[in-house]
C-alpha positions as MATLAB code, in Angstrom:
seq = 'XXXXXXXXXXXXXXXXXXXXXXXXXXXXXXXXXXXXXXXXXXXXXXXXXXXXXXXXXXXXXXXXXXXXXXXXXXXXXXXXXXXXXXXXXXXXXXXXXXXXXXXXXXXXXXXXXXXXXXXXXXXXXXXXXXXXXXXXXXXXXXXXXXXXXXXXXXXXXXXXXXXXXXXXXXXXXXXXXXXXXXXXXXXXXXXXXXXXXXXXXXXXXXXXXXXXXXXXXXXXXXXXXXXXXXXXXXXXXXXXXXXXXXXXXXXXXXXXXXXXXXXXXXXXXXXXXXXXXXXXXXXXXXXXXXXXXXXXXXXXXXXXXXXXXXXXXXXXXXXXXXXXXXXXXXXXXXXXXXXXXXXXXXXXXXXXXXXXXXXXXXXXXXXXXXXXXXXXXXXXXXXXXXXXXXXXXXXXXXXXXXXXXXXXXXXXXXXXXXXXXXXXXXXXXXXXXXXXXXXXXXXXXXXXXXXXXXXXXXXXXXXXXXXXXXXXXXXXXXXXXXXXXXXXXXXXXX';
ca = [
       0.000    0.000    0.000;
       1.639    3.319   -1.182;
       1.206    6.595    1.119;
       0.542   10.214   -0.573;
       4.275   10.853   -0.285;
       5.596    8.245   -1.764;
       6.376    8.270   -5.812;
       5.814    5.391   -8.221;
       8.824    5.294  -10.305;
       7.743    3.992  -14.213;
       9.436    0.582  -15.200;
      12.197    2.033  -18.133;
      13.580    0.243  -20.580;
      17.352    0.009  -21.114;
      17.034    2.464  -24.194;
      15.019    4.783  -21.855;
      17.461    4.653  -19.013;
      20.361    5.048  -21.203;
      18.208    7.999  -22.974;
      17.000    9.904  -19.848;
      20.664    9.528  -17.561;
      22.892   11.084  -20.941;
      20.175   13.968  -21.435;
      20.540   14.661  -17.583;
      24.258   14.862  -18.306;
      24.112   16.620  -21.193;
      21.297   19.238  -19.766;
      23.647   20.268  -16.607;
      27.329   20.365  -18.533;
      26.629   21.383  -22.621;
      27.770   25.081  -23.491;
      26.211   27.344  -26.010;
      27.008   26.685  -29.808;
      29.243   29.585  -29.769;
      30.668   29.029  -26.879;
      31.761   25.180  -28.527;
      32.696   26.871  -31.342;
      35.116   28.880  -29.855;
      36.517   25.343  -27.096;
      37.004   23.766  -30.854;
      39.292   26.870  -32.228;
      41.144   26.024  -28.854;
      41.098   22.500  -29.690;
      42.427   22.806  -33.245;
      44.855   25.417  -32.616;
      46.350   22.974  -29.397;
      46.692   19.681  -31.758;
      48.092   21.711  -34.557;
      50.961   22.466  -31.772;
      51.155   18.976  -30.356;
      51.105   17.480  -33.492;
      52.763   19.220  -36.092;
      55.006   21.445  -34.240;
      53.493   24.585  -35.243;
      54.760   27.642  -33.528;
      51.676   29.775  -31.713;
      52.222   32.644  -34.616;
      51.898   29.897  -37.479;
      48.511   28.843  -36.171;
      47.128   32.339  -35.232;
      48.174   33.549  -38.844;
      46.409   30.363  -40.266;
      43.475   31.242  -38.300;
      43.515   34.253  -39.502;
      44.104   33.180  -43.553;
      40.902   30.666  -42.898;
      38.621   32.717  -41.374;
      37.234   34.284  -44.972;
      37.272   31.333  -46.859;
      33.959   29.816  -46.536;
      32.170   33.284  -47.718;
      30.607   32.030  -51.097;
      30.124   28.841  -49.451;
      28.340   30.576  -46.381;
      26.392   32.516  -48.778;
      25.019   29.405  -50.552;
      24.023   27.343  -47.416;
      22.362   30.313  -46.201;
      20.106   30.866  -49.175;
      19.247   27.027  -49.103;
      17.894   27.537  -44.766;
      16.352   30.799  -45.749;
      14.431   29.491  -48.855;
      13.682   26.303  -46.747;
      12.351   28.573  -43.874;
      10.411   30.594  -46.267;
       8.295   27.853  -47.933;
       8.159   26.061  -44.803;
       6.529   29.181  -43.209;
       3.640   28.886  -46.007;
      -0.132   28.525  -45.119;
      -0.804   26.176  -47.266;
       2.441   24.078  -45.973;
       1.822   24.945  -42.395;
      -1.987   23.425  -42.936;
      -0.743   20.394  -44.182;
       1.600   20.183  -40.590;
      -1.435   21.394  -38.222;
      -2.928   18.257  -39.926;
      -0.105   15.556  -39.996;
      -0.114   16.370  -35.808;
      -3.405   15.486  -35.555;
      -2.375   11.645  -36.816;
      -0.281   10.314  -33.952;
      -2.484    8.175  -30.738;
       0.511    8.443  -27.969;
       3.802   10.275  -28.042;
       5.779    7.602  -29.148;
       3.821    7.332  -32.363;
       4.019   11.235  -32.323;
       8.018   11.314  -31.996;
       8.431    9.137  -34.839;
       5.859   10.965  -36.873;
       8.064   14.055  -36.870;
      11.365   12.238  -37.257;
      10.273   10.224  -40.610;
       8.984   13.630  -41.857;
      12.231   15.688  -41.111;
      14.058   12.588  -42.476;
      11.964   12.781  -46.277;
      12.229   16.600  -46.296;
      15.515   16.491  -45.754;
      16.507   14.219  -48.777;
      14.764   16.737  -50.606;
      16.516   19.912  -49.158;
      18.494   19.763  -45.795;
      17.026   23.751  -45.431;
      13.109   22.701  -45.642;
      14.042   19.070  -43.450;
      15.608   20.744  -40.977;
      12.783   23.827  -40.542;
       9.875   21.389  -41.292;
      11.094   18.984  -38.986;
      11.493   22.305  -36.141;
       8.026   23.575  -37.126;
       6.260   19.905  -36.504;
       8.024   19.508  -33.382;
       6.746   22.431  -32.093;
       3.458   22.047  -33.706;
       3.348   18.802  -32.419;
       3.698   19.804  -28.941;
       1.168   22.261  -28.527;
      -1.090   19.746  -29.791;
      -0.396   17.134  -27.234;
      -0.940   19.882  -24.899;
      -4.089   20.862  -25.899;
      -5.085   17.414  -26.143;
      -3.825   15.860  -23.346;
      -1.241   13.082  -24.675;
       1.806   12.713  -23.073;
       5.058   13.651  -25.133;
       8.591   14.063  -24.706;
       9.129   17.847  -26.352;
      12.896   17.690  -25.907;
      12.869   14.130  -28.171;
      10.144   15.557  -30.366;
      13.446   18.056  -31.376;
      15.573   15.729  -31.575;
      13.035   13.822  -34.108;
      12.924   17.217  -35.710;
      16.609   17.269  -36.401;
      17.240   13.300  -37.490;
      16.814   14.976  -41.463;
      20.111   16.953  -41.053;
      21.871   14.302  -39.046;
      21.306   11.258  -41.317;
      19.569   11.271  -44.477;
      20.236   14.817  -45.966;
      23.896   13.864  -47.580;
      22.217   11.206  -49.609;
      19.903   13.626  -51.019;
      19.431   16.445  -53.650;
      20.599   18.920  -50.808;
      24.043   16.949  -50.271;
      26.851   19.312  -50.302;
      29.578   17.203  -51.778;
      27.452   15.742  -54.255;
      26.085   19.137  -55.538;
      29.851   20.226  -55.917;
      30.833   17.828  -57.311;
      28.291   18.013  -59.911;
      29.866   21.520  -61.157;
      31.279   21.793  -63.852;
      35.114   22.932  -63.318;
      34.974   22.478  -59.823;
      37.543   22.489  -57.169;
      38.386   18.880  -57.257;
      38.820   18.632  -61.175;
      40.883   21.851  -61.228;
      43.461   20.157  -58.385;
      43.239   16.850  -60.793;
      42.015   14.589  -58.099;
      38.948   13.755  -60.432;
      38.685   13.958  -64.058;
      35.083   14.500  -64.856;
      31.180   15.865  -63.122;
      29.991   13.298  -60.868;
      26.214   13.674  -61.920;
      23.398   13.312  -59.542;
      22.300    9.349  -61.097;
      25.901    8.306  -59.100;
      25.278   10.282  -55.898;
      21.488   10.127  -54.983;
      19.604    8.338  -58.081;
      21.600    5.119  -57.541;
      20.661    1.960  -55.611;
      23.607    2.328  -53.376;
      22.257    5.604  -51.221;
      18.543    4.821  -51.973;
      18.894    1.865  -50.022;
      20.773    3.263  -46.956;
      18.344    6.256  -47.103;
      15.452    3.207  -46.679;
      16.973    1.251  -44.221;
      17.885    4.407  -42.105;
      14.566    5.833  -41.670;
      13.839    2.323  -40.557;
      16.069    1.866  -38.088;
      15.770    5.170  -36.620;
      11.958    5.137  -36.245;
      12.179    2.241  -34.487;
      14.901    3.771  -31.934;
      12.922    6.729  -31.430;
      10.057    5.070  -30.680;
      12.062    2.811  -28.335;
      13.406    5.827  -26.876;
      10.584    7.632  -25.822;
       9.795    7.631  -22.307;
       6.901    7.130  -20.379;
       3.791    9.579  -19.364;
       5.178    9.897  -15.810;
       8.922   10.864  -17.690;
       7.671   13.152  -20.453;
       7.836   17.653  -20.229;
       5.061   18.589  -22.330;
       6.159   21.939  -24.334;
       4.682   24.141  -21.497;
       8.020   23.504  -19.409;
      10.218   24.741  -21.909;
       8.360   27.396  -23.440;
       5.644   30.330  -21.600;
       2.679   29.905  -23.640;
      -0.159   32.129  -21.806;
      -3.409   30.476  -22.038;
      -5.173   30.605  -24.776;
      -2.309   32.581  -26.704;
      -1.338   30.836  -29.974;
       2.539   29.619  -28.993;
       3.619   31.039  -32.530;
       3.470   34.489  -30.365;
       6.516   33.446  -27.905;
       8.437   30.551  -30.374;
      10.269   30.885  -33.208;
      11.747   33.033  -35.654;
       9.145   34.574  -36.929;
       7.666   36.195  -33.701;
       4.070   37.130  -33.712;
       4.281   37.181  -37.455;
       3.514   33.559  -37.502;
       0.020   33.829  -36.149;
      -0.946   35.987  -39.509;
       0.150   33.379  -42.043;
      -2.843   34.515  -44.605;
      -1.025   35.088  -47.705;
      -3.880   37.764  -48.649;
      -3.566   39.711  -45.301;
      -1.426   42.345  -46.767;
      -1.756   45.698  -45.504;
      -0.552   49.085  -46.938;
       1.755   51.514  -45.068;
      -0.337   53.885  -46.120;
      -3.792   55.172  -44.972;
      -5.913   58.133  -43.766;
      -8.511   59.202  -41.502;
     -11.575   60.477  -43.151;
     -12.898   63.755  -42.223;
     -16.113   62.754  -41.096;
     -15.560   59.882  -38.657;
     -12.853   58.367  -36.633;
     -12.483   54.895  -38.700;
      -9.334   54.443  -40.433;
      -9.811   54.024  -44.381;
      -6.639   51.997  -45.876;
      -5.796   53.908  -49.564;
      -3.030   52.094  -50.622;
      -0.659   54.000  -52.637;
       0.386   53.296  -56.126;
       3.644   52.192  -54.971;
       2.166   49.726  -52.054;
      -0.069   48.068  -55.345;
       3.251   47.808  -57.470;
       4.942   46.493  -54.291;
       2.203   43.777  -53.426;
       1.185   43.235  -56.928;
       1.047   39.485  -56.977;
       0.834   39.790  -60.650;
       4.480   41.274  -61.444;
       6.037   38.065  -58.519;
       3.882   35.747  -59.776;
       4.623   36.567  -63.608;
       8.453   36.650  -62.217;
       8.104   33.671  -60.378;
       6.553   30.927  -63.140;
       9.249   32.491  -65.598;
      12.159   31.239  -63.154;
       9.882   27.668  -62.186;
       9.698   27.202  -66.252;
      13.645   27.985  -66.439;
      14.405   25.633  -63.804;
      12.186   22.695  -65.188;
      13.706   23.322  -68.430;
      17.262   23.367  -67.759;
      16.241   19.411  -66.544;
      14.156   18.776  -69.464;
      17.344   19.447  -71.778;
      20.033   18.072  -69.367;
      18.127   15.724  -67.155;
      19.310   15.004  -63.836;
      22.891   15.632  -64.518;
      21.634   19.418  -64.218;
      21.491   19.161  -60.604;
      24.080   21.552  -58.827;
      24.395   23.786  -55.857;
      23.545   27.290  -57.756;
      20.672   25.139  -59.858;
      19.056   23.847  -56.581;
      19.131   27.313  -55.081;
      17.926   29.364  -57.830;
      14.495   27.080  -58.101;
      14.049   27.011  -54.286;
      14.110   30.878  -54.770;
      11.377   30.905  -57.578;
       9.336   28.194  -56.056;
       9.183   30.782  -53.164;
       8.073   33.257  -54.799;
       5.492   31.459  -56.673;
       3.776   30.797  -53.115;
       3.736   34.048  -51.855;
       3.291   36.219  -55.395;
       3.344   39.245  -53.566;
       7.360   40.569  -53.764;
       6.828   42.885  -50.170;
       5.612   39.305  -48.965;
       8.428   36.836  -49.809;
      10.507   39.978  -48.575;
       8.960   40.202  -45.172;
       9.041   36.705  -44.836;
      13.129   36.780  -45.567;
      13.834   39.289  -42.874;
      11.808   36.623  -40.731;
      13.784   33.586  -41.511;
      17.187   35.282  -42.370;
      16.653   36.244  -38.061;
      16.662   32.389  -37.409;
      19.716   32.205  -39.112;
      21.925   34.736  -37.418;
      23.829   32.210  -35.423;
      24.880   30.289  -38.409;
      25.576   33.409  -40.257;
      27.616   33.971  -36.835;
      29.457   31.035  -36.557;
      30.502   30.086  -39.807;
      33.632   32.142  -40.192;
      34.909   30.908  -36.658;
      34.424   27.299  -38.569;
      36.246   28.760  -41.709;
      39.211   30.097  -39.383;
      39.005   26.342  -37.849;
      39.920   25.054  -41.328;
      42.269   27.476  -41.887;
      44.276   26.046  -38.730;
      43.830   22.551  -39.862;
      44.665   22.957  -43.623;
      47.504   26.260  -42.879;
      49.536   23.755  -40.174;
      48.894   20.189  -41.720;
      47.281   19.027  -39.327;
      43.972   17.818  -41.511;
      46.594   15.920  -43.768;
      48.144   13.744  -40.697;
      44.602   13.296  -39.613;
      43.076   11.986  -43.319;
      46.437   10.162  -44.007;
      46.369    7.949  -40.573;
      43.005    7.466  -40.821;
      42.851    6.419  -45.116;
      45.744    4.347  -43.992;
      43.948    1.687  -42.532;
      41.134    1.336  -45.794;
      40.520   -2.074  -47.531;
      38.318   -2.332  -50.643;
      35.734   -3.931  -47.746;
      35.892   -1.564  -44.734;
      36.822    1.927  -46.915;
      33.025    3.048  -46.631;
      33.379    2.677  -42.597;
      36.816    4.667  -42.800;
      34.899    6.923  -44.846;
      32.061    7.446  -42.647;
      34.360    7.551  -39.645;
      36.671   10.221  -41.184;
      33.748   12.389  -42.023;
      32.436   11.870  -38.677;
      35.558   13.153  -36.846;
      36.370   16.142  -39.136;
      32.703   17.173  -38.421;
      33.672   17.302  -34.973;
      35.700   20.660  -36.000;
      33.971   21.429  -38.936;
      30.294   20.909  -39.108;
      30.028   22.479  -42.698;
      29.990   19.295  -45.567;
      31.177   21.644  -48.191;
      33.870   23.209  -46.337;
      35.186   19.579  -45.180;
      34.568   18.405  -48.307;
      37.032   21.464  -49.918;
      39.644   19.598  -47.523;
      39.351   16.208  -47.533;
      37.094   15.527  -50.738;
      39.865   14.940  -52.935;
      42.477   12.794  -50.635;
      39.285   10.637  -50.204;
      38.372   10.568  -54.111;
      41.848    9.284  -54.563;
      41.851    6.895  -52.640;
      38.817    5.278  -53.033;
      39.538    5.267  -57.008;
      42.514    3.559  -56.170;
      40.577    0.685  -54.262;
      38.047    0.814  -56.708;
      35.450    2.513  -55.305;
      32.936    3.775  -57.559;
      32.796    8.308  -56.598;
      29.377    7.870  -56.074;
      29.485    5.925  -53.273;
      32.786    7.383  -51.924;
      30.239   10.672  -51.365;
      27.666    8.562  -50.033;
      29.944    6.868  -47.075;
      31.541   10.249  -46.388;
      28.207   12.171  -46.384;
      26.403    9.908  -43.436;
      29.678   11.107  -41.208;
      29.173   14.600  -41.985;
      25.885   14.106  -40.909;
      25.380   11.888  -38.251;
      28.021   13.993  -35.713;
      25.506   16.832  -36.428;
      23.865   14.970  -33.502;
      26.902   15.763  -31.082;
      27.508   19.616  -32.579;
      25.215   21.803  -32.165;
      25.887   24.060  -34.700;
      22.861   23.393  -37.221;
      20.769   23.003  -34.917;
      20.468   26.824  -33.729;
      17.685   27.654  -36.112;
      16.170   24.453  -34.854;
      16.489   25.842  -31.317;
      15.261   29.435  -31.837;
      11.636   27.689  -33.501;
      11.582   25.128  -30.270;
      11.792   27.262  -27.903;
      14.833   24.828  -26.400;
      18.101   25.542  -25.408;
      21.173   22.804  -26.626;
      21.487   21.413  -23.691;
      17.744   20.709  -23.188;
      17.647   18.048  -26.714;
      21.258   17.090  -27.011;
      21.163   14.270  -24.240;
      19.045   12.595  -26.448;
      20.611   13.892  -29.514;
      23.892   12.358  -28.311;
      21.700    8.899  -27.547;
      20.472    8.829  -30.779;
      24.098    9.212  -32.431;
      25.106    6.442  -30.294;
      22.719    4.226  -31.173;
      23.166    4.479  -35.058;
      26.741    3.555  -34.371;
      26.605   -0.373  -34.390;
      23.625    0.551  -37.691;
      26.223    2.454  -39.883;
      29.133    0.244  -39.199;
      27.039   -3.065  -40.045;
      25.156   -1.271  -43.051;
      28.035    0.143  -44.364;
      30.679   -2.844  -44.068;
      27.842   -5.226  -45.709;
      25.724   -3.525  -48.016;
      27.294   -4.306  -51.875;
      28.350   -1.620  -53.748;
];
């Protein structure tokens, strides 16, 4: 017989205990983004002097050299999270979420829900998986508030941000497949390869269609395992101040207030006046607010761009699939939503403010390349661990050596600049087909995203969370793939 004071602890599983005591770690120790950021420059710049001998003024000048580098590179990934953000933040896409969340019977089913649909946006764009999977979590949670089912909003994040952290570099978004689909690019021009790797090797081929498959498998079934019980679960309310019967898009995310107007015909004009004969404010748009919100000029714009796009495939087919091509139709298909040009602005001032910390942080990355590739330091690092690759285990070496440089550099393209071409080599020289070099390397980049924060800031400011509040479980969830990858990669034919 139990007394009022005493507690009924739940009966956990082994994946729950393991889940709920590293989050509890995590939640008291984890710094800021920045703030790990800034430990890795540390880091870097102290192996760089342990390792190769470099003198402090060689790796502060390196630093220095690197910290610039990724600017075009910046500029690109930027586009793709603001373009994602932008048609994520859609009515018409935010009904179709505000129905999904309506689907799951228990937060288990609900946790998995959101992770299978970050993990299919994000083979699609990295941008709209990672937002879309942010925007459900949330979404998700203020339903199960409302309705009374019990669900775990920190592991609803994490479900939020399995897209970016597994199944995005086996996409149309992946970074090292879309540069390496360029024409002239950096790796030709150094001779490492000798021709476009075209989108049929690097996502249109059985090789990552079948890990993509066989991932969102695996991880649904882990999340679900993961999820803890009623008694274990902090519904959205502990995280986040919603008032009562205040729509939560007014304290989360990005967009502010903004969000609770997401009529695409609710566009008012700056200018007005009163009438002279009563108190009631009569909106007269001005000729320049119509030209400015004529949906007519963006829309005529925006189909012109959508038919360019479609036909550059139509006459190339999917070998026309590059970085600048993928961002140039995300931009039109944009605009085609919204019509109205002062819309699709106002709604890139929203998302570009979700970005910040990424726009922040990526230079202190670049700078962190800079010390790697100035000192030589990435070199020892590739060589010792390429050294070690068979024709059988290369795609684990692969995965493992994207994995670690992630560590440092959580940008694909800007590891990829570094290592991309000692890994080409030597994977041609085992006889590994590029494609699948890019697909090995890619789940690395991504599945460390789980243990760096760094992408998952714009993920954080729509949440409501802090990093330390979802990486417990974040870090779980990396650990748990481990024994997947290395099986699925060592076995699977390629």
């Amino acid at each position: 017989m139990t007394t009022v004071d005493q507690v009924i602890e739940p009966n956990l599983t082994p994946v729950q205990k393991f889940g709920e005591a590293m989050a509890d770690r995590v939640e008291r120790w984890m710094p800021s983004p920045f703030l790990i950021a800034i430990l890795l420059t540390y880091v870097a710049a102290s192996a760089a002097f342990i390792s190769e001998g470099s003198a402090p003024t060689e790796i502060a000048t390196s630093w220095y050299e690197g910290f610039w580098n990724l600017l075009q590179f910046a500029m690109q990934m930027v586009i793709i999270l603001v373009t994602a953000n932008v048609v994520a933040y859609h009515p018409r896409v935010k009904a179709l979420i505000l129905g999904l969340v309506r689907i799951p019977k228990n937060g288990a089913q609900a946790v998995v829900l959101v992770g299978v649909g970050s993990m299919l946006t994000a083979w699609i764009s990295w941008g709209l998986g990672l937002i879309l999977g942010a925007i459900m979590a949330r979404e998700m949670g203020k339903h199960a508030a409302k309705s009374g089912m019990a669900v775990h909003y920190p592991l609803l994040a994490v479900a939020g941000y399995m897209g970016i952290s597994l199944t995005f570099g086996w996409g149309l978004s992946s970074s090292a497949g879309l540069l390496q689909a360029e024409d002239g690019n950096a790796l030709m021009q150094l001779g490492f390869v000798d021709r476009v790797i075209p989108a049929t090797e690097w996502v249109f081929h059985a090789y990552p269609l079948t890990l993509t498959a066989l991932s969102i498998v695996y991880v649904s079934i882990m999340l679900y395992l993961l999820s803890p019980p009623k008694q274990n679960c902090r519904p959205i309310g502990y995280y986040v101040d919603l008032e009562p019967g205040a729509d939560a898009d007014n304290q989360v995310g990005p967009h502010g207030p903004a969000d609770s107007d997401l009529n695409e015909d609710s566009d008012v004009a700056e200018n007005s006046h009163v009438d002279a004969d009563s108190d009631a404010v009569i909106a007269k748009p001005a000729l320049a607010d119509r030209i400015d919100n004529s949906k007519i000029l963006g829309g005529v714009l925006a189909l012109t761009g959508v038919a360019v796009f479609l036909s550059t495939f139509y006459t190339e087919g999917l070998d026309a699939l590059d970085l600048n091509n993928f961002n140039f139709g995300f931009i039109m298909i944009g605009l085609l939503l919204y019509a109205s040009p002062t819309k699709y602005l106002q709604e890139f001032y929203d998302a570009v403010k979700g970005s910040a910390g990424v726009i922040l942080l990526f230079p202190f990355y670049a700078g962190i390349i800079g010390i790697m590739t100035g000192t030589g330091l990435v070199d020892t690092m590739t060589a010792s661990l390429l050294s070690i690759a068979t024709p059988e285990n290369f795609p684990v070496v692969a995965w493992l050596t994207g994995g670690t440089l992630n560590l440092f550099v959580p940008s694909a393209g800007g590891e990829w600049a570094i290592i991309g071409g000692p890994m080409m080599m030597a994977g041609a020289e085992l006889g590994i087909p590029h494609g699948q070099t890019i697909a090995a390397y890619a789940v690395g980049d991504a599945h460390t995203n789980l243990l760096n924060p760094f992408w998952a800031i714009p993920l954080l400011a729509i949440t409501g969370l802090r990093a330390r509040d979802m990486f417990g479980y974040a870090i779980t969830m990396m650990i748990l793939l481990i024994p997947f990858l290395a099986i699925v990669l060592y076995f699977l034919p390629y």
